[in-house]
N, C-alpha and C positions, 0 to 999 in steps of 0.2 A: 438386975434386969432393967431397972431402970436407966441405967447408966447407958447401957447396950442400946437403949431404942435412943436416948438423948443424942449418941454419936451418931447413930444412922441418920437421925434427923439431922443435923448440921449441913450435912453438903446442901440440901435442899432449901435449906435458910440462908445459907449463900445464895444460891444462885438465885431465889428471889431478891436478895437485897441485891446481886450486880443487876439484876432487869430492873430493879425499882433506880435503878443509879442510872444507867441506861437509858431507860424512861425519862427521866428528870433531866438529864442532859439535851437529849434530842428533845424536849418541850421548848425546854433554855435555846436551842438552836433555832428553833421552827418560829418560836417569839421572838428571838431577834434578827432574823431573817423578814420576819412579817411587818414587825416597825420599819426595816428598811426599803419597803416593799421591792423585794427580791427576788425575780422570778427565776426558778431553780429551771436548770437545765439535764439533769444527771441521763438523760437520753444519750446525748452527746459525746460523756465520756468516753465508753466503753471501746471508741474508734481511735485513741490517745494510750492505752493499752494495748490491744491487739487489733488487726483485720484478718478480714480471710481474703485472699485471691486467689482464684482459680484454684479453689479446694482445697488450699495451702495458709497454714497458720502463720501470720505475718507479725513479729513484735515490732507497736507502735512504739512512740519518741517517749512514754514513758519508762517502756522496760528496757529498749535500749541505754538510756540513762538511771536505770537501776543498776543495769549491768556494768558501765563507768564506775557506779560507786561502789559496787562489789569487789572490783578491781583493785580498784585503787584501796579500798577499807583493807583486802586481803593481803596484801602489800608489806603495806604500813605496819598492820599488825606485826607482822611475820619482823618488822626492823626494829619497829619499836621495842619487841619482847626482848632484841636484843641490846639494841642500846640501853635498856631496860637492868641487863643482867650484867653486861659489862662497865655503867657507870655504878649498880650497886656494888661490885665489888670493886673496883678501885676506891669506893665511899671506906669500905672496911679493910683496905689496905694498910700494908705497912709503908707504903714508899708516900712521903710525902707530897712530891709532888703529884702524883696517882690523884690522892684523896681531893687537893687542891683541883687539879680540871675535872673531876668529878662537880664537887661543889659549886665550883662557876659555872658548868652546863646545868645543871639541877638548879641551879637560883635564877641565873638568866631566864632561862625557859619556862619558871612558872613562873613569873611577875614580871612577863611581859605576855600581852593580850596574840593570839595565836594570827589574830590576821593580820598584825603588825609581822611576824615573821613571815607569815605566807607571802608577803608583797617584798618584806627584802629579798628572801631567796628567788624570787621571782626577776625583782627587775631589778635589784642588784649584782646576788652571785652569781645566778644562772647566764646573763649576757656576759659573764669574765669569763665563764668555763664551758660553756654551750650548752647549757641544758634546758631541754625542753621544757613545755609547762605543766605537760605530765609527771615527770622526774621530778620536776619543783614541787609540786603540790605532796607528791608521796614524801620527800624528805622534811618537809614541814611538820606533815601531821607525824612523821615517825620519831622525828626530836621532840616534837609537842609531846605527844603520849609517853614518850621513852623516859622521860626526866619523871612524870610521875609515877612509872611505872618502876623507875629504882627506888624510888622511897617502899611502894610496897616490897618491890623485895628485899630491901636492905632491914624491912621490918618484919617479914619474915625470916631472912637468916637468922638477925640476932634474935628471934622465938626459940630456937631452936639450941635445947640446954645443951654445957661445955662439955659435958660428960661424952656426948656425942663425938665431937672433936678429941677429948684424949682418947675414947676407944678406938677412932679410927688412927690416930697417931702410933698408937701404941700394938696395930696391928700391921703396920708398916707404909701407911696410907702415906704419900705425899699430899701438901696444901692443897694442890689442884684435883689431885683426884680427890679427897674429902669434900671439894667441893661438888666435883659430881654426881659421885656415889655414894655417899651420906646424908650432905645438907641438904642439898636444892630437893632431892626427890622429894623429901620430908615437906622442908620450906614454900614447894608447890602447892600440895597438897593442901596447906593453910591458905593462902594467898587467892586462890580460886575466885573467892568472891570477889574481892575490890578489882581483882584483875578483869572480871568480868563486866562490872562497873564501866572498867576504862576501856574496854572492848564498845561498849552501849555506846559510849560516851565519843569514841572514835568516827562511829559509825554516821552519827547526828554532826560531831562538827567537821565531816567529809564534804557538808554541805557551803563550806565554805569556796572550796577550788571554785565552786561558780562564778566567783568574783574576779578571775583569770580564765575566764569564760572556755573552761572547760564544761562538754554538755554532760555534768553529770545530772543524776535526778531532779537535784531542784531546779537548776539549769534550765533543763527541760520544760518543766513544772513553768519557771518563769517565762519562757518563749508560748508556750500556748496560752499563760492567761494575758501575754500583750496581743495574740492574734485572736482568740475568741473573748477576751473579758467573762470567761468563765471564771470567776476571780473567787468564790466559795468552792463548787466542786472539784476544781483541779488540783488548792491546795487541802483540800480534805482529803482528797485521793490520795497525794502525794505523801501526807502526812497517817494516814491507814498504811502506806507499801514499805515506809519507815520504822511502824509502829510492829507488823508482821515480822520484820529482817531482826530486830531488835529483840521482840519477843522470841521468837527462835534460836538467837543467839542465848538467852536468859535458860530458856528449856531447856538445850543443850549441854550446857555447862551442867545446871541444877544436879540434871541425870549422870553424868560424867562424877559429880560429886558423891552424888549414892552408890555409885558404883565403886571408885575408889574407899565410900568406909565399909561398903561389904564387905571388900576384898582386905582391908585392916583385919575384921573379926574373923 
């Protein structure tokens, strides 16, 4: 019995400890805003978000530039997963040289810093082959992400015991189809979370294209606080419509997760 009321109580011991954390932060904010004496404007926002005109809901130059990074984060994703899947398997190849441009894409591309490639493919590759600065930015972030998104799966194939592999061998499976009707299903299923990770993670350094002044959110973010030096509110805003996109993406997945081990049992 006691145990039973102990559980019930918890949730409500959270959520005064996030309001006492909550709390604590915004005092932290409110004090150092008051040393700097800082006169808050958050009136002003709300026109930076949305208007209405003539009875019609109008998205301001923030959600416009949400919607750039939506775009573009969707993209990416969707290449990265790939580049993702096809440098992990030439990683676990038999062909020599497979494995070798595997390894040299996966090593070039985490040790080196992501806006050093955003700027060659930019104002290197892209002026040989014509591509735009949209194009440039999605394949940056989709080889960025892709390279570590083969480690995760190359770490989850090899999770994934041999037994697996002679039964499907032994039931007439070719390599390839073992690999898609066997491994990966499996191999997914584990991987979820770090892949999630590099989703979060995608999405935050999308913030980078800005720097080839495409207007995506921060973009944006940084154009209104040179025109009103709203210089707190706009990046708190901008960094809440981040934290939302982020957290939703986290939820998602989570559920996606519970779902997949119900359907195991």
């Amino acid at each position: 019995m006691m145990r039973t009321v102990w559980l019930r109580a918890m949730p409500w011991r959270d959520i005064l400890q996030l309001l006492a954390v909550a709390g604590l932060l915004g005092w932290a904010l409110i004090r150092g805003a008051g040393g700097l004496e800082y006169h808050w404007q958050w009136y002003r926002v709300p026109r930076y978000i949305y208007t209405v005109v003539d009875g019609q809901w109008v998205a301001g130059p923030l959600l416009r530039g949400l919607w750039i990074t939506l775009k573009i984060t969707a993209v990416s994703l969707v290449l990265a997963t790939a580049f993702g899947l096809v440098a992990a398997t030439f990683r676990l190849s038999h062909s020599i040289l497979a494995r070798l441009v595997a390894r040299l894409y996966v090593e070039v591309i985490r040790n080196t810093p992501l806006l050093v490639q955003l700027f060659f493919i930019y104002f290197v590759l892209a002026p040989v082959i014509g591509m735009g600065r949209f194009t440039a930015a999605i394949l940056a972030l989709s080889l960025f992400e892709g390279a570590y998104a083969a480690e995760i799966f190359r770490a989850g194939i090899l999770s994934i015991h041999k037994g697996q592999w002679e039964a499907a061998y032994s039931l007439g499976f070719s390599r390839t189809a073992t690999y898609f009707h066997v491994i990966l299903p499996q191999a997914v299923r584990r991987v979820l979370p770090p892949l999630t990770s590099q989703a979060v993670s995608l999405i935050k350094d999308s913030a980078l294209v800005s720097t080839i002044s495409i207007f995506d959110l921060t973009m944006q973010g940084n154009a209104i606080v040179a025109e009103t030096y709203l210089t707190f509110e706009i990046w708190l805003t901008v960094a809440a419509i981040y934290l939302v996109v982020t957290g939703s993406v986290s939820l998602s997945v989570r559920y996606m997760e519970r779902k997949l081990r119900t359907e195991n049992f």
